[in-house]
Structure formats: structure tokens, C-alpha cells
N, C-alpha and C positions, 0 to 999 in steps of 0.2 A: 491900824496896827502899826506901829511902830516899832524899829529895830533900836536895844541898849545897846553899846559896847560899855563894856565891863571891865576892870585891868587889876588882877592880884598882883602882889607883891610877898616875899617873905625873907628874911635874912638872919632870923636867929631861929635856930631848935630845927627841926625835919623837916627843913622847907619845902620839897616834894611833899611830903605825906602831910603839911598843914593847909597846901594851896591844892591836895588833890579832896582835901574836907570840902575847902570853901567852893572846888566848883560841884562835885555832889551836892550838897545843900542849894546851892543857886537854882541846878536843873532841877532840885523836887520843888522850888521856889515860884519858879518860871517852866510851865511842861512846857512842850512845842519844839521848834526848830530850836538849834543852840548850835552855835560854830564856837570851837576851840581853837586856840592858837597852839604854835608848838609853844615850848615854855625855852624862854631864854634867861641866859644867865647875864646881868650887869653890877657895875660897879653903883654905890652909893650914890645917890642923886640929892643935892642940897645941904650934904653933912660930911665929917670922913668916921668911916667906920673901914675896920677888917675884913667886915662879915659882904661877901658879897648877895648881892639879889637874886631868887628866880623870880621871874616874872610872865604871866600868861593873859593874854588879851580872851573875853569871853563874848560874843554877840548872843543877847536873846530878844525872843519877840515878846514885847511886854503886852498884848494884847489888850483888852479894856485897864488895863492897870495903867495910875497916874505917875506919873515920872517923880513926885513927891513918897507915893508909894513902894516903889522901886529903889528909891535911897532908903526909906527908912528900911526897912527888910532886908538891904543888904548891910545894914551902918547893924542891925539885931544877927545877922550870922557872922557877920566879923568880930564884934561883942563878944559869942556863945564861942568860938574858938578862942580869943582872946582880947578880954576888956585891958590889957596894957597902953599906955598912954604912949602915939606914936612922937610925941615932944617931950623932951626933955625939959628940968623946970625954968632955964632960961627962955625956954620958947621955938629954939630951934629942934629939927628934926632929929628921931632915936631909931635905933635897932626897933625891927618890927615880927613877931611871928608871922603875924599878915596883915594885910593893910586892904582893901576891896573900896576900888574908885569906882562913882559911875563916871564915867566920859563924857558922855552924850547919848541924848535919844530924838532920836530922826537927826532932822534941823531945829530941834524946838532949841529957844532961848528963853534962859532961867536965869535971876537976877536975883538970888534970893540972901543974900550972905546972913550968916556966916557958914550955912551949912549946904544949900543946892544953889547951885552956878551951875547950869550946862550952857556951851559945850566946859568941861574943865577947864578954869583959867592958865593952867601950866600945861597944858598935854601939846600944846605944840614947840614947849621947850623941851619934851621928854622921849628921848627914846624908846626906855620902855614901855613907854606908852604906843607911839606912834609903829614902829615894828609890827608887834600884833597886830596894830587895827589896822595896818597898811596888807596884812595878810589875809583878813576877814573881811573887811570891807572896803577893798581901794579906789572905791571910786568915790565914798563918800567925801562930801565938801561941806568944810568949817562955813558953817552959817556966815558968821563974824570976820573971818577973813578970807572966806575965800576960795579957800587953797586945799588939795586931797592930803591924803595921809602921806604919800611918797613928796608931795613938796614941800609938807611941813617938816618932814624929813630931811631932807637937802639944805632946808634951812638951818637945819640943828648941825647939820657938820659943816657949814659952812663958818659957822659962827663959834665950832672947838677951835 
């Protein structure tokens, strides 16, 4: 059994009440243990927008489920609250109702582009990423480099 972390996002429309959907669905998704983050609030990451982010890290125990199974199911409750396209037609990032990243599960490594990469290729550039999962899981370490969530952390303000 292995542990998902999990990472919503939202910044346009009732971003509480859209990211408190997407983690209901997730637990009727995934029963079992599930660790919540508190939800934080940041600025746009990779775009400029107004609209600022909440953001909440989720931890579930994916039990016999495949971590291919786990993206898909979360990529179909993200869809069912909103299929809007989180790119713009240039290519670069948009205003998102919600957005649901898997992160990572265990230490496994996933090479699959364009759609399952674990651990996430940017999560140790992102704050709102690393925050929650440095809350819920801090002692886990980046297969790939290394490093826990509080020092892929340190790395990120090192480097604003």
C-alpha cells in the first residue's frame, strides 16, 4: 500500500466551495486514511493573473490501486467539476476553477509523458505544492533528487 499526495488548486469562481467538491469526491474515490492540508492561499505560479490561488495538499492510501489508476480518476473528478482547459491557446498556463495534481506515490518513478510523471516534474519548484506535503508528509524524500519536502522548500526561496 502506498501513500498519493495529491495537490488542488483553484482561482476562479468559489474556490473554497470548488476545492472542498474535489476533496469529497477524492475520499469517496479513495476510502481509508486521508491527511488534509490546511488550505493556503498563493499568488499565480507560471502566469500573471489577479485571481489569487487556494491550494490544499491531500495524502491518500491508494491501496491495490495503480498509480496510472489514481491519475485517471482524479484527471475524471477534475473533468466532472470542470472540463475548462487549464492553458490558454498560446500554450501557456490559465485561470483554473480546479486543477488536481497527483505528486507522487510512495517513491515509485513514472516516465510516462505526456500525461503520468511521478514524482511531478515541477513540484519541487512549487510552493504550493511543497507547503502541504511538507505538512502531511515531511519526511518523505524525492526519489530523484533526494531531498524532503522542507528542503525542496529552502531550495524554492533560496532561488526567489
Amino acid at each position: 500500500m502506498a501513500t498519493a499526495h495529491i495537490n488542488i488548486g483553484s482561482n476562479i469562481g468559489d474556490r473554497r466551495a470548488l476545492i472542498e467538491t474535489a476533496v469529497a469526491r477524492i475520499i469517496d474515490a479513495f476510502p481509508g486514511p486521508v491527511g488534509i492540508s490546511d488550505m493556503i492561499e498563493t499568488e499565480p505560479w507560471g502566469f500573471e493573473s489577479p485571481n489569487r490561488f487556494l491550494n490544499i495538499g491531500l495524502s491518500v492510501e491508494t491501496r491495490q490501486t495503480t498509480p496510472e489508476t489514481v491519475f485517471a480518476t482524479l484527471r475524471a473528478i477534475q473533468n466532472a467539476i470542470s472540463d475548462a482547459s487549464h492553458r490558454r491557446p498560446d500554450g501557456t498556463y490559465a485561470d483554473r476553477a480546479v486543477d488536481i495534481d497527483l505528486i507522487a506515490v510512495g517513491d515509485l518513478v513514472i516516465d510516462s509523458p505526456p500525461d503520468l510523471i511521478l514524482p511531478h516534474p515541477r513540484m519541487h519548484l512549487r510552493p504550493f505544492v511543497l507547503i502541504p506535503m511538507l505538512e502531511l508528509q515531511p519526511e518523505w524524500v524525492h526519489p530523484l533528487l533526494g531531498l524532503t519536502p522542507r528542503q525542496m522548500l529552502e531550495s524554492t526561496a533560496s532561488t526567489r
